[in-house]
N, C-alpha and C positions, 0 to 999 in steps of 0.2 A: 438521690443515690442510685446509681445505675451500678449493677452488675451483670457480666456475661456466664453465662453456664451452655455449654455446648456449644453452639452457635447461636443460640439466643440473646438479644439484650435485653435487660428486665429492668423502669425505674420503677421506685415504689414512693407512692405519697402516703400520710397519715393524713385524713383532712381531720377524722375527728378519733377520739381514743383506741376505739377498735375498728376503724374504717381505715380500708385502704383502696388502694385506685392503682390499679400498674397498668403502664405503658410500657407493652410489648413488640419488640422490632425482631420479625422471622428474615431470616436475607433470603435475596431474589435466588440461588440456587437452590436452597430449601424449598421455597415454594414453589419453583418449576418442576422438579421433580414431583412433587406431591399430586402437582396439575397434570404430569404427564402420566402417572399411575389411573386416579380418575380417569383422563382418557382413553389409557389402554383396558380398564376395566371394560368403561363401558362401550368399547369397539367390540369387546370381548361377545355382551350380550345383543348388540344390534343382529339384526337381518334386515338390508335393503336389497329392492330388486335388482338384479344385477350383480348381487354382491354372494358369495356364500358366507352364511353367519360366523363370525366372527374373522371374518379377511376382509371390513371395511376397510381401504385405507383413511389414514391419518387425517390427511386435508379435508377428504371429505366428513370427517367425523366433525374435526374442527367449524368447516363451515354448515354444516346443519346445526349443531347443537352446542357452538362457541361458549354462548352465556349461559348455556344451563351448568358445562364443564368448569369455567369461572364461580358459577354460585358455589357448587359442590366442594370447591377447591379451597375458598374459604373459608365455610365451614368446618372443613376438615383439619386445615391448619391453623384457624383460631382453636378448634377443641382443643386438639393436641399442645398446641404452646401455649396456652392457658395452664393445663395439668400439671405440664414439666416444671412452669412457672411455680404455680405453690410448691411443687416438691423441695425447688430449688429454695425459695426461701421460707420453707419451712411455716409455713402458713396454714391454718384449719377455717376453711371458710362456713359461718355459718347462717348465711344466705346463698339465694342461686346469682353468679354471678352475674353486672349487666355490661354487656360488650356495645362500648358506644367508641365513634369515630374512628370506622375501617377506616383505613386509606392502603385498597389492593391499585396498581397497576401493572399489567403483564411487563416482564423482565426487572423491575423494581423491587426492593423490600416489603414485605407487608408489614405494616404496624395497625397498633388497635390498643384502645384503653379498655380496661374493665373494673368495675368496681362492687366492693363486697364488704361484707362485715365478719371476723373473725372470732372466735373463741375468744374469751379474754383471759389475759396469763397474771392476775392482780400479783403485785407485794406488798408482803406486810410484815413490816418492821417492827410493830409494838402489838403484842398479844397480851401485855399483862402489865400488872401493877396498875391494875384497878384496887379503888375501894366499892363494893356493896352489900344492896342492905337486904336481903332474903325478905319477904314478905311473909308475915305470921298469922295468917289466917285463924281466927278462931269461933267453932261452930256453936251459933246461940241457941238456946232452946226451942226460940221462936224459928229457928230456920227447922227443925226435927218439926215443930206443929204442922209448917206447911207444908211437908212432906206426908204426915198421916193425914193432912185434911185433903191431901190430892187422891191418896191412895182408896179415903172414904168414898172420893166420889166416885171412885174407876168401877166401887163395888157398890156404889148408890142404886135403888130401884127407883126407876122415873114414874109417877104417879099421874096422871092427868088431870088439870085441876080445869072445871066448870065455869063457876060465877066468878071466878076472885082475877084481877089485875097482877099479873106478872110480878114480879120483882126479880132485885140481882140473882145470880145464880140459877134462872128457871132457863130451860128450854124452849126458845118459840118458835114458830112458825107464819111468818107473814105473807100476805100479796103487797108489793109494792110498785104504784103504778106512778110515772113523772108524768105528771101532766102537761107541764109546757113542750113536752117531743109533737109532733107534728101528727104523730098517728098514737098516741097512748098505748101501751101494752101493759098488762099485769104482769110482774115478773115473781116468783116465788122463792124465798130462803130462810135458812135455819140458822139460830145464830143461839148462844149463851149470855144472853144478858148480862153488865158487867164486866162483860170479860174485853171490851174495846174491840167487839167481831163490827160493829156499825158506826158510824158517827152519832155523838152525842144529843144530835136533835131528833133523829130517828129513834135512837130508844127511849128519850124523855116522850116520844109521841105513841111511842109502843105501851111504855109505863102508864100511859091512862085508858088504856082499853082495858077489857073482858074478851075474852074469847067471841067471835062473830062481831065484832062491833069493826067499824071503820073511821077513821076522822083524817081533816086533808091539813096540811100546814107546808112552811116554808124551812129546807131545808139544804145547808153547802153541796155545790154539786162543783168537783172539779173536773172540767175539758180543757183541751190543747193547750196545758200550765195554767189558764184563768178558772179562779174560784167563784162562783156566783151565788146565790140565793135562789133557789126554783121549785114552785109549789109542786109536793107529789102528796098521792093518797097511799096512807096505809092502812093494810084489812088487819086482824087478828087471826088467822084458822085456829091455832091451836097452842096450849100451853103445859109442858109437862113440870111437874117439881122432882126435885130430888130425895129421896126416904134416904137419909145417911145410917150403916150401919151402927150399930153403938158402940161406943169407945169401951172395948172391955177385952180380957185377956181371950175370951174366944174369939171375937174377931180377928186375934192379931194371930191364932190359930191356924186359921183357916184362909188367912193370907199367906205364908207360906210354915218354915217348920223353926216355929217359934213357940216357946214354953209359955210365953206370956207375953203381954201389953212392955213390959221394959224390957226383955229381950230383945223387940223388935225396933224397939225405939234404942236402941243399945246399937242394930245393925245399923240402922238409919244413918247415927251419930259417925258412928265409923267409916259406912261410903261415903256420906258429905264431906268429912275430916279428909278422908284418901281424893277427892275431885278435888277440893281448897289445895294441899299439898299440892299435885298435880299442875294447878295454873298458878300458882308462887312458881313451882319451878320455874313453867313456861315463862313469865312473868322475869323472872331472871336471867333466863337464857335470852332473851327478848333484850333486856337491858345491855348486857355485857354484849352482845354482837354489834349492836349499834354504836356502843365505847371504843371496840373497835374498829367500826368504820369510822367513826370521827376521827379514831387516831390515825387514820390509815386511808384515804380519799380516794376513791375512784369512781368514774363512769362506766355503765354502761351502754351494750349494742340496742341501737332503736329497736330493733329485729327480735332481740329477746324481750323486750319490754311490750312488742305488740302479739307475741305471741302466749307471753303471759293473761294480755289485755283479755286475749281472743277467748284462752279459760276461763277467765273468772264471768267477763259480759256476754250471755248467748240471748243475744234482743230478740221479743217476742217479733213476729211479722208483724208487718205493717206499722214499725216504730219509725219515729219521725227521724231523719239522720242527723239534725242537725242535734236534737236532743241527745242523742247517743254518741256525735263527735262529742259533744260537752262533759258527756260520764265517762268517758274514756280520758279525757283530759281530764275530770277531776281524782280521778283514780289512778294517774299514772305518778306522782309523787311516792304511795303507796307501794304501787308494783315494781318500781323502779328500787325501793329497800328490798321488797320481799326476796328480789333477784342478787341484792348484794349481799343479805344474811347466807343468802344458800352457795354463793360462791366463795364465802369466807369458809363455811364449814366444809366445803367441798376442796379447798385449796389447803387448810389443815393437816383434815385427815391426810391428806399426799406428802406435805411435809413431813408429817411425823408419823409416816405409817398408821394409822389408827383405821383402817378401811377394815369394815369385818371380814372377818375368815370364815371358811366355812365349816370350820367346828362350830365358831359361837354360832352359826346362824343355826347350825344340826342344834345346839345346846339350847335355844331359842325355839325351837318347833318341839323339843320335847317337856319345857315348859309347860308351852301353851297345848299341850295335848294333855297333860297332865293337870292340867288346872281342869279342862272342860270334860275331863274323864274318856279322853276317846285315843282308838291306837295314832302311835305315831304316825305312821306311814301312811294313815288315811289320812289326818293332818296336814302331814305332808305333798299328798297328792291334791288336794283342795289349793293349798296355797300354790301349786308349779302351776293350777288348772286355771287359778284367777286372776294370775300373773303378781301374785300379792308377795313371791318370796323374795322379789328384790326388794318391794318397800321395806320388809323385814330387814334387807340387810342396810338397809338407809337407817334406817330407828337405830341399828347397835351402834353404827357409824355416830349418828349424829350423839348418842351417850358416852360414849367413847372419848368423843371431840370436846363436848362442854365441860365430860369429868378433868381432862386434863387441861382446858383452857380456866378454870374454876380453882385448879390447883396454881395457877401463874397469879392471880388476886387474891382480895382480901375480901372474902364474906361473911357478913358481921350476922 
């Protein structure tokens, strides 16, 4: 498809959904002009001997600095009809564009390809007449236990124990030295037995010491993705135990401001109940956006999908690349939804107006100043400081979006 705007000719390819490639034709009077401004520019700024600054004549400018005036020229006239180019067809590019195959000749047209990836403008034709099922979380008594037995430990007194052999739950302290490395070092760490801080041959070899004792065995040691067997020694320093408070209504006291031992397990029930709730939602909003992206098919830009990439994977130095092309490949299945959930909600809200205003978002900060007891307007200043008040106005957006994408189904 070619189209002319001004004196411009613009085709435009799609190689892939939101890629495009125009081939731009500037005509040879456009561009002589252009060339003849650069030249008289920079006549402007010369001083050669013989000459008073800025009364070089022309020929001579031309043949000193021919090709430098030529580079300039095309530069300048690729920038420019590049720009006019999207305006004209209404294009948002969002990569930097790559300009391949000048073809300048002095008196001739200039043309040039370039290529870019733009904003994607999805539609979507079916937003509703789903059926789904709400997810009904319900809190067991055993999930409230392991919440007071976490809470027991945070207030636990660590006691040091002498002659006795560790067990789950104690605190240790080992040297751990590989013996097969070439120069052996002792390396030192702490870990919670039990808790999966080591591999399980490590702390079955920790499990048979006493404090100051040492023994050597064979233990998985993974490098460069191969797993091996390789002798290390480990020492015992040190082993603390935990003195758990007693489960009684004073402790539950002096944890915060609770009348008793069921009060607090009363609160427990209710923030667990309110986190369950919370990821059902998620859980459903999760469901129904991907209902409709199946109903509704689109691709996206490479561009967004590596820029996603680039957030979520920040590789330690000195990572192998080839291991990190591979988690990048295996993660872009992933990032490539995550990009089409937020371009449905983001193309919604525009449809049907649903973008917060900034009453709700004022109505929104006085909430949350209200909840945490503190004035608004310091609230307020917090959030303009952290740059957090637009996420604020994404959250009302995106509640906004799901209440009225939720009223188009059926949830059971």
């Amino acid at each position: 498809m070619a189209q002319e705007s001004s004196n411009l000719k613009i085709a435009v390819e799609e190689p892939r959904a939101w890629a495009r490639r125009l081939t731009i034709t500037v005509p040879a009077e456009r561009v002589e002009r252009a060339r003849g401004e650069v030249a008289r520019r920079l006549a402007q700024r010369l001083k050669l001997p013989g000459f008073r600054k800025g009364k070089v004549p022309t020929h001579v400018v031309e043949r000193r600095y021919g090709p430098a005036i030529d580079s300039e020229t095309v530069e300048r006239v690729v920038g420019d009809a590049y720009r006019e180019a999207l305006q004209v067809q209404g294009l948002e590019p969002i990569t930097q564009g790559s300009v391949e195959e000048v073809d300048y000749r002095p008196g001739a047209d200039l043309t040039f390809r370039v290529a870019f990836e733009i904003k994607p403008q999805i539609q979507l034709e079916r937003l509703g007449g789903f059926r789904l099922v709400r997810p009904r979380p319900e809190i067991r008594d055993e999930d409230v236990d392991r919440v007071i037995e976490r809470l027991r430990m945070e207030h636990a007194v660590w006691r040091p124990v002498e002659d006795a052999a560790p067990v789950d739950g104690d605190a240790v302290e080992v040297e751990l030295t590989e013996l097969d490395r070439p120069e052996p070092k002792p390396e030192r760490y702490r870990l919670v037995l039990g808790q999966g801080q080591a591999v399980p041959e490590v702390e079955a070899l920790i499990r048979g010491l006493k404090p100051g004792e040492e023994v050597e065995g064979a233990v998985p040691v993974t490098r460069d993705g191969e797993t091996r067997e390789e002798a290390v020694r480990v020492r015992l320093l040190a082993v603390r135990r935990p003195e758990l408070p007693a489960l009684d209504d004073a402790w539950a006291r002096s944890v915060g401001d609770f009348e008793d031992l069921a009060a607090l397990r009363a609160r427990i029930r209710e923030d667990l109940q309110r986190d369950a709730d919370a990821a059902a939602e998620r859980e459903l909003r999760r469901e129904l956006i991907d209902r409709i992206i199946e109903a509704n098919p689109f691709e996206v830009p490479d561009a967004m999908v590596e820029q996603y990439l680039d957030g979520i994977l920040r590789p330690r130095e000195g990572v192998d690349p080839q291991q990190l092309a591979e988690l990048r490949q295996a993660a872009r299945p992933a990032a490539e939804q995550a990009i089409r959930r937020t371009l449905v909600v983001d193309r919604v809200a525009k449809m049907e107006g649903l973008e917060a205003t900034p009453a709700e978002v004022d109505a929104r900060v006085e909430e949350i100043a209200s909840r945490v007891g503190r004035p608004v307007e310091e609230v307020r200043r917090e959030f303009v400081r952290s740059g957090r008040l637009e996420a604020l106005a994404d959250e009302i957006t995106e509640e906004k979006v799901f209440e009225y994408l939720k009223s188009l189904s059926t949830v059971e």
